[in-house]
N, C-alpha and C positions, 0 to 999 in steps of 0.2 A: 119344364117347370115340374115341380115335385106334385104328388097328387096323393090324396086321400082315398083311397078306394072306397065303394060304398057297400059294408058288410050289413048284412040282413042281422041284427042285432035281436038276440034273444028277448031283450027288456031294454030300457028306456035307460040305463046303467051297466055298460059290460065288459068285466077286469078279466086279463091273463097275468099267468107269471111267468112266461118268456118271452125271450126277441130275437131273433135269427138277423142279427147283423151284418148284411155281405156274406150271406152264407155261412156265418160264425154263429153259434148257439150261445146264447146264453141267460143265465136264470136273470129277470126284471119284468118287476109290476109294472102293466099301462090299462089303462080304460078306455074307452070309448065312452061318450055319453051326448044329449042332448044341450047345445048352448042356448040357456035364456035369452040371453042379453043377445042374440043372432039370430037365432033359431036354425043354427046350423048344427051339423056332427061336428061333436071337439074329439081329438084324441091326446092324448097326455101319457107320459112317463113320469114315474117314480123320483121322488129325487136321488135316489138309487143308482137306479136305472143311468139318470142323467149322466152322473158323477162318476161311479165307474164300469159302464158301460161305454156312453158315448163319447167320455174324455171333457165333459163341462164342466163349470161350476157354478156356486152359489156367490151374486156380491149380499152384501148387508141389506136387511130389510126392517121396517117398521111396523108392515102387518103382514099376516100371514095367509091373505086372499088373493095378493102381489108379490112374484117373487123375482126380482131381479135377477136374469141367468147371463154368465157368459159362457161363451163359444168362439175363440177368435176372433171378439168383437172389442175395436176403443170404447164403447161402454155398452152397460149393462145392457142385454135386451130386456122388458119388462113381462113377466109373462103371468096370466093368472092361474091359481090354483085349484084343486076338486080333491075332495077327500074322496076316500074308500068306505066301503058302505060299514065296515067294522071299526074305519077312526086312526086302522095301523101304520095307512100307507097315505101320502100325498101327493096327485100328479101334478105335475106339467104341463099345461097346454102348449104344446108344441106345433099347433097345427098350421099355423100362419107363417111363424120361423122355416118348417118344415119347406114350407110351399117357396120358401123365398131362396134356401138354399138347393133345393131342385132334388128333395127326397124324394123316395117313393114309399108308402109307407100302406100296407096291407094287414088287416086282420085276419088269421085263420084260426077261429080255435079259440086254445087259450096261447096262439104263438101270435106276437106283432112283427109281420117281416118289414125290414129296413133298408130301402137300397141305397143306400148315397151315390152321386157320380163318381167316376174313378179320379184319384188323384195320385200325385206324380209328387217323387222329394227329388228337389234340385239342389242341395247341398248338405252337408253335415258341416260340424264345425263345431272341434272343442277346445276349447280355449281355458287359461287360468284366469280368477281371481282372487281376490284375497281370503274370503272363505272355504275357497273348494275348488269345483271346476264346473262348469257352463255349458252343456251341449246345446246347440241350436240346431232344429232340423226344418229346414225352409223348405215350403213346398209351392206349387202351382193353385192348390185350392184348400178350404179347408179339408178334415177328415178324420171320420171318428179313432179315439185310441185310448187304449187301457193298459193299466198298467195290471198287467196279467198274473204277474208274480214277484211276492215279497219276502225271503225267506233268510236262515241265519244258513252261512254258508259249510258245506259238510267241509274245507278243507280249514277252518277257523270258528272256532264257538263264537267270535265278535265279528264275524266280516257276517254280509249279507248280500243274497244274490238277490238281484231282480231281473225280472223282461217286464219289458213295454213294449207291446204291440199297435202298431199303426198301419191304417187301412191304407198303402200306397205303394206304387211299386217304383224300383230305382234302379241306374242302370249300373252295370259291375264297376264303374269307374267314381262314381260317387260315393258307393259302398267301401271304397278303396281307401277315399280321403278319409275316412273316419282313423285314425292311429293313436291309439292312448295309450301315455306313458303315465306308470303307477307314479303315485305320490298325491299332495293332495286331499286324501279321503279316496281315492279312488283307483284301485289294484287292477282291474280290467275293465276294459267296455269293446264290445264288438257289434255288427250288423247283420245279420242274417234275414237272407232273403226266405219268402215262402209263398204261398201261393195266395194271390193277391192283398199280402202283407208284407213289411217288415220288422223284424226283433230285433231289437235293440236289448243286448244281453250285458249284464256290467255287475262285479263286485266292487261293494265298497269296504271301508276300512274303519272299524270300531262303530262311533254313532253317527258316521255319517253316514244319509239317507238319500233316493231320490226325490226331488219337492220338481212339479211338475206343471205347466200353464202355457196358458197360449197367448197369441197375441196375431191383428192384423196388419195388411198393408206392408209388404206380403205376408202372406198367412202362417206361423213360424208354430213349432212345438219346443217348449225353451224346457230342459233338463236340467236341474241347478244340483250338484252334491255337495254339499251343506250339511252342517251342524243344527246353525240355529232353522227350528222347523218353519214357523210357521209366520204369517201376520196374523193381527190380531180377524175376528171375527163376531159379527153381532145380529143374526138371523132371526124375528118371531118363527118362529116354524110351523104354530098353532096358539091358537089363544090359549093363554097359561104358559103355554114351552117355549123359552128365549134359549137358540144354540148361543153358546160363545166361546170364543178360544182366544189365548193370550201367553203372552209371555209374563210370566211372575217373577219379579225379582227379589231375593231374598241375598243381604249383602254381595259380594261378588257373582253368586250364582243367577243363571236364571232359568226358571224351568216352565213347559209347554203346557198350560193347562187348559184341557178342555172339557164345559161342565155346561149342563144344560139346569138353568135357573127354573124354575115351578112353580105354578101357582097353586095352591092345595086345592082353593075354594074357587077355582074357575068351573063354572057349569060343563057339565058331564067329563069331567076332568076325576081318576081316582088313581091312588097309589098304592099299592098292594105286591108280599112277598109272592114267587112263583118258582116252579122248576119244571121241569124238564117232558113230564106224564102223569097219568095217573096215576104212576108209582114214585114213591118219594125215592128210591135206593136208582139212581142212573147218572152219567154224566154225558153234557153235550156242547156244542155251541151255546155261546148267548145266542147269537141273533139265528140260529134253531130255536129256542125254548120262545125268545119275544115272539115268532111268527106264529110258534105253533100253539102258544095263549093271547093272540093277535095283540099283544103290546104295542103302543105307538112308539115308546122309547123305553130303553132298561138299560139297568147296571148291575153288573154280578158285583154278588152281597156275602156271604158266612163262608167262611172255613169249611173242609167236606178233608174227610179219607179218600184220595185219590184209588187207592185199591182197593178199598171196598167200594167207593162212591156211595159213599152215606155223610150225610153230615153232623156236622160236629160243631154246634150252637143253634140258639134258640131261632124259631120258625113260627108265629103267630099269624093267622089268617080268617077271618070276619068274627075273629072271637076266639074261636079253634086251637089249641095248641098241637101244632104241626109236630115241630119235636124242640124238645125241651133245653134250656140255657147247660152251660158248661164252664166250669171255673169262676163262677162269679164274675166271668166277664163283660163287658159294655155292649150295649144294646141300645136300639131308640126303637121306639114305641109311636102312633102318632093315630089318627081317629078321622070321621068324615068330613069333623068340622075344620082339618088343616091345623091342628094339637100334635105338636110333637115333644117327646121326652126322652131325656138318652142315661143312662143309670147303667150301672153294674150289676146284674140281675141276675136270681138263682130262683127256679121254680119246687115250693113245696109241696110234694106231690104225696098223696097217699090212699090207701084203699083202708075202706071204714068196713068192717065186717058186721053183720046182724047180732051180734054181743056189742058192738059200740064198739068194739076196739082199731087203733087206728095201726096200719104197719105201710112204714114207707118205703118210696120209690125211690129209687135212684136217678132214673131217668125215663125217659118215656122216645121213641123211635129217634136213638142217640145213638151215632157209630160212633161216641166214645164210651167204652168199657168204663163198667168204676164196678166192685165190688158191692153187694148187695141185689136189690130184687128193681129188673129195667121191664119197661113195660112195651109192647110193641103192635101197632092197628093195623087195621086191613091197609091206611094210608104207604104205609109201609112197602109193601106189595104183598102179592100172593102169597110169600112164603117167607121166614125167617131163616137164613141159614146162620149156626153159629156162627162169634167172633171169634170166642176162647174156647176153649179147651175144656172139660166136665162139666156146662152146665147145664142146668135141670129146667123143665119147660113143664109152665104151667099154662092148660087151656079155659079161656072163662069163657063162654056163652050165655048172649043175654043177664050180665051180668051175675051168672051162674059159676063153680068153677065145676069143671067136666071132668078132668084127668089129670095124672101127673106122667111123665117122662123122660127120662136121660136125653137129652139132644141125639148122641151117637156119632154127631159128625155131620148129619143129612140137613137138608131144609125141610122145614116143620110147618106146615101150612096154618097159617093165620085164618080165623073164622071171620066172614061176611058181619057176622053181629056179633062180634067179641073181640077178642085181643089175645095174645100172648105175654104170659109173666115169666120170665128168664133171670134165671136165679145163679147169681156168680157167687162162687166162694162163701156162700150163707145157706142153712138149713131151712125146709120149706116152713112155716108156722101151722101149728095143727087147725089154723081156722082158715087156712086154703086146701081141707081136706075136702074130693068131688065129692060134690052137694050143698058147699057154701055158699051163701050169696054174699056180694059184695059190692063194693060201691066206691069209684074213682073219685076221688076229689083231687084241688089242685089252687094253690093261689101264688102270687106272683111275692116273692119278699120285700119288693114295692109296693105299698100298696097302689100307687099313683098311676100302678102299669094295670092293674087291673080295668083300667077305664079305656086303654088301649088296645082295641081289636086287630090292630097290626102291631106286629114287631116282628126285626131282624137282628140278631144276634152276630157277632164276629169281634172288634176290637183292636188295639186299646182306645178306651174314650180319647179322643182329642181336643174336645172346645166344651167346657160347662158353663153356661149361663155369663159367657163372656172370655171367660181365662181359661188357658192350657192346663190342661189336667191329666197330658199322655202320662203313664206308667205303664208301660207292659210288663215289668216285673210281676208286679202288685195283683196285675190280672193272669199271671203264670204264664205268661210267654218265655223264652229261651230268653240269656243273654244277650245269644248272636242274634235272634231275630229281633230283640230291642235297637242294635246299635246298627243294624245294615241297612245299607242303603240301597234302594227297590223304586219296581213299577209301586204307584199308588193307586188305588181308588177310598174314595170315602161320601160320602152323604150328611150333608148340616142342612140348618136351618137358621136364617137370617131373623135379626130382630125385627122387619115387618113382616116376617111370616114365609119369606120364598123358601124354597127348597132346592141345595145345591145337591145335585151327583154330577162329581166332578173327580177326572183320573187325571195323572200325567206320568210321563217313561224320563226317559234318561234326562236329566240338565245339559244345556249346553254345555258338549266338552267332556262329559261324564256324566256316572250312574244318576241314579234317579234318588230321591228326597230321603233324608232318613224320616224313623216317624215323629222326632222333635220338629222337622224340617216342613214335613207336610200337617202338623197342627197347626204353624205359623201362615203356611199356605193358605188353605182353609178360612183360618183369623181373617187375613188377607182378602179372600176372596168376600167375605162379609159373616162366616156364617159367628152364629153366638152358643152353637150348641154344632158339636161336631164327632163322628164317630166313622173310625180307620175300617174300611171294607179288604175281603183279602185282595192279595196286591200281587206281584212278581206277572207270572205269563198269564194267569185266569184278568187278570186288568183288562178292562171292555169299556166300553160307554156305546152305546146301542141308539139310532134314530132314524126310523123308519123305511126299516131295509135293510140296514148298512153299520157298519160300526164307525164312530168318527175319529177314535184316537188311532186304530191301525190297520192291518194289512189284515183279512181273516184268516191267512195261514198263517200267520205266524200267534194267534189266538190260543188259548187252550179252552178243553172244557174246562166245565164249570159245573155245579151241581145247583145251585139256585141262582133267583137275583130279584133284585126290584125290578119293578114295571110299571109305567106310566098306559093308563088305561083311558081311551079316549072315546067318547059317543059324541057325534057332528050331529052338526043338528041340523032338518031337513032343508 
């Protein structure tokens, strides 16, 4: 029988973020804790952890204290839930599951070792259908598996490699029957033995995908290569957070949408732009940046300079202008009471000199260039390195100005209690001569945003106060970027108030949405007010661990995102 060991627990509450699975390492949140309702030790995994680590999954739920898991089981096992002391992460109690499948399950640390019994594949088997093709791998018992890697393959920009690894070993003659003939969606699949594993290694062809599950009696790993992704999906995750995924149809098309619904005004529930550190200039992972501002769930949000990694649209935070709008283009805004506003937004910025007089800004810590005078804070990071070419740097302290200087080329260290003024292609005004004093101001050309201490900037609007309202001309996008069809992500808000972020990739069969295609989405999906987040490889949707729409390799950074910020209550 499987057994809980009994770790001498620091506190009455106590998380890792690894698992050594069978001697496998790998990064997932579990806790240990004290059970009420028993007065026993519980231990629990992440839904993370769960999902892809141990090879499980989630069925549909109605609250989020109860989560219905499967594991090679005709139905759901029911298992209860335990937050993390930060709100980010969700366990598992696995402890009784545990015991019945004959784990062994040890704390060391911040590592949870995991032994499962050894298990044995007694078949492979792949077969056609009319979507794709079907691998079945049958075995003697259940046993955990991941699928390890998901990537675009180096010898095709649209083919995609994967392994999936399964904790079992098989003997050469099994491995043998495995023979796949391309067609289908599917260019190669082979088995590769290793040490007390096997890899199941396979390209497929354009947008088919591996879609992966289990089943008992006998205990089966069923491998589907397929087009259409997914079934639908309807999870509370946490009070206020509904996962959901679905297939959207929009005339002959249909495409994979998955968006996590929000309650603005659900208790200790907040939404808020974030990125990456304390310096605004970097790019990373989403689900790096959610961990590392303990996010329960996020979605990358604004446009960024991939080779500066600076961003390029508006950043508002508990008030704060982070860094400033660009092109007049579409933003939503939204406050603690669950107000949200989405507008075409350009911020009036300017510095008031001790004569009264006022001289404006162009922008304020904006990695897009515009001619005139950009302003740049310590938010910024420790230093300014030019973007362009000759320009002149003014230093203000304490709302003081201190000096003037040619850039040169170098990076120009920004003061603790000041800013730098960076002067393109305009001469400096004699009332930024060192010794002035001066004084920021700034207000939004909405007034309506004013009252809005968040906002994120990116575009083009998609849904106003009901109707489609995309233009990306209008808001200065390219031609091409208007009429292509892409990953999407975008963010609305429904006429009773939820809040969708919600991404989807290719449609069945082909690319992904244009952004006429994804306002209609959107429409569809409920919201009344909608606005287009960037899209292509930065496309993420982020919960509690884990990202839901893809594979994390094949992710890109990202330079911000929204974040859903959770406080559990005792």
């Amino acid at each position: 029988m499987g057994v809980l060991a009994s770790p001498v627990l620091a506190a009455p509450f106590q998380e890792g973020s690894q698992l050594l699975v069978n001697g496998q390492p790998f990064a997932g949140a579990w806790a240990v804790w004290s059970d009420e309702r028993t007065g026993q030790q519980a231990l629990g995994v992440s839904d993370s952890a769960w999902m892809r680590v141990l090879g499980g999954d989630l069925a549909d739920s109605q609250t989020s204290t109860q989560q219905p898991a499967i594991w090679y089981s005709a139905a759901p096992i029911p298992l209860s839930t335990q937050w993390s002391r930060t709100g980010a992460a969700r366990y598992l109690n696995i402890t009784e599951a545990a015991r019945q499948w004959g784990w062994r399950l040890q704390p060391r640390g911040s590592t949870l070792e995991i032994q499962t019994p050894p298990a044995t594949i007694q078949s492979l088997r792949l077969g056609q259908q009319p979507w794709g093709r079907r691998l079945v791998v049958t075995l003697d018992r259940p046993t955990p598996w991941t699928l390890a890697s998901l990537t675009n393959s180096r010898t095709g920009r649209t083919d995609r490699q994967f392994t999936i690894q399964v904790d079992a070993a098989a003997t050469a003659g099994v491995l043998q029957d495995l023979k796949a003939m391309a067609g289908a969606g599917l260019k190669s699949l082979r088995a590769v033995p290793g040490k007390g594993q096997i890899s199941i290694q396979g390209v497929t062809d354009g947008s088919f995908q591996p879609h992966i599950w289990t089943l008992d009696n006998p205990p089966r790993l069923v491998v589907d290569i397929r087009q259409t992704p997914m079934k639908s999906r309807r999870i509370q995750w946490a009070p206020g957070i509904e996962w959901r995924e679905e297939l959207v149809r929009l005339g002959q098309s249909q495409f994979p949408v998955t968006w996590l619904a929000v309650n603005p005004s659900a208790p200790g529930l907040k939404i808020q732009p974030f990125w990456g550190g304390s310096a605004l200039v970097g790019i990373n992972p989403l689900s790096a940046m959610a961990q590392g501002n303990q996010a329960a769930a996020a979605i990358n949000a604004g446009y960024f300079a991939r080779d500066r990694q600076t961003p390029l649209g508006a950043i508002r935070r508990n008030g704060t202008w982070i860094s400033s709008p660009i092109l007049n283009r579409g933003v939503i805004g939204w406050n603690a009471q669950g107000q949200f506003r989405v507008g075409r937004l350009m911020l009036q910025e300017s510095l008031v000199t001790s004569r009264g007089t006022a001289l404006a800004i162009a922008s304020s810590n904006s990695g897009y260039p515009q001619r005139g005078m950009a302003r740049y804070t310590p938010i910024w990071g420790a230093a300014y390195t030019p973007i362009l070419k000759n320009e002149q740097i003014i230093t203000v302290v304490n709302n003081q100005v201190q000096s003037q200087q040619a850039a040169g080329g170098v990076a120009i260290p920004i003061p603790r209690n000041g800013y730098l003024l960076v002067l393109r292609d305009t001469p400096a005004s004699p009332d930024l001569a060192p010794g002035s004093q001066i004084q920021y101001q700034a207000r939004p050309s909405l007034p309506e945003f004013e009252a809005m201490p968040e906002i994120m900037g990116a575009g083009p609007l998609l849904v106003a106060n009901g109707r489609i309202v995309e233009n990306a001309i209008a808001e200065q996008f390219s031609p091409s970027f208007a009429i292509q069809a892409a990953d999407r992500s975008g963010i609305g808000q429904t006429a009773n108030g939820t809040v969708l972020m919600a991404v989807t990739h290719n449609r069945t069969g082909g690319a992904g949405p244009t952004l006429r295609e994804w306002a209609q989405i959107m429409q569809q999906l409920g919201s009344v007010n909608a606005l287009n987040l960037d899209g292509g490889s930065s496309t993420a949707l982020y919960l509690g661990g884990q990202l839901l729409d893809r594979h994390p390799k094949t992710a890109a950074r990202v330079q911000n995102g929204i974040g859903i910020f959770l406080q559990p209550s005792p």
